[in-house]
N, C-alpha and C positions, 0 to 999 in steps of 0.2 A: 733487728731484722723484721720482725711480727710487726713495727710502727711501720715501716718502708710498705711492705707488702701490703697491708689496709691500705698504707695511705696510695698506692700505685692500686689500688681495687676504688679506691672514690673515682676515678677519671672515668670508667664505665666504656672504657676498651671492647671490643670485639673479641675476646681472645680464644686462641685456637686451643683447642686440649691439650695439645704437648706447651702449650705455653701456663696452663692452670697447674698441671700436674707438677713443672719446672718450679712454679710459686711455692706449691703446696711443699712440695719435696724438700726445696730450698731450706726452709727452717731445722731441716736437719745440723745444719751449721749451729746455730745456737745449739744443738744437743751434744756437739762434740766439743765444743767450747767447754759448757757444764758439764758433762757427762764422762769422767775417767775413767770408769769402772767399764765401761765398755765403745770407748774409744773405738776401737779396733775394727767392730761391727759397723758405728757410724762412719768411719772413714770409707769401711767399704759401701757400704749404702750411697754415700755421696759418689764416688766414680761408676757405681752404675747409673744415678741420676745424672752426672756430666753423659755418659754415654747413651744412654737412652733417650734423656730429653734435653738436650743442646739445641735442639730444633727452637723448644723452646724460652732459650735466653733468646735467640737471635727473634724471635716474635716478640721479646717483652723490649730486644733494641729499638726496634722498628718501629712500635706502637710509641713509645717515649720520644727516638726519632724526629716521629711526623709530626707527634704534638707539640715539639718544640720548635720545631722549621713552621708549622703554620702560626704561632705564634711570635715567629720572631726571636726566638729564648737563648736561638745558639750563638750568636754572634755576642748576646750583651754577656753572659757568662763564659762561658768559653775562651774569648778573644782579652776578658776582663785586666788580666794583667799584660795585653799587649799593645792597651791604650797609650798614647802620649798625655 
């Protein structure tokens, strides 16, 4: 998750604040992966993060989106196994 997120922080987006904090927050995931001992609190931490900043998945969709529609990106992956 930590490599996705650097590596979606190189592209040097505009991004809105509910979209940094969505990032930032996001690695709570790896903590409830590793984190047994108090699961319980991570879990809820994450559905206040869906709840809170949802705004910002839908800006980190958009930003990946556009940069793939102006490059061309979504048709060659996307469509990939609907080639003949």
């Amino acid at each position: 998750m930590r490599y996705c997120i650097a590596g979606f922080d190189t592209f040097e987006f505009e991004e809105t604040d509910a979209e940094k904090a969505f990032l930032r927050e996001l690695l709570l995931r790896n903590e409830i992966t590793n984190d047994y001992f108090d699961r319980e609190l991570h879990q809820q931490k994450l559905i206040w993060l869906m709840m809170n900043y949802s705004g910002g998945a839908l800006d980190v969709y958009r930003d990946l989106n556009d940069y793939c529609s102006k490059h061309n990106l979504l048709n060659r992956y996307a469509d990939k196994n609907l080639q003949p």
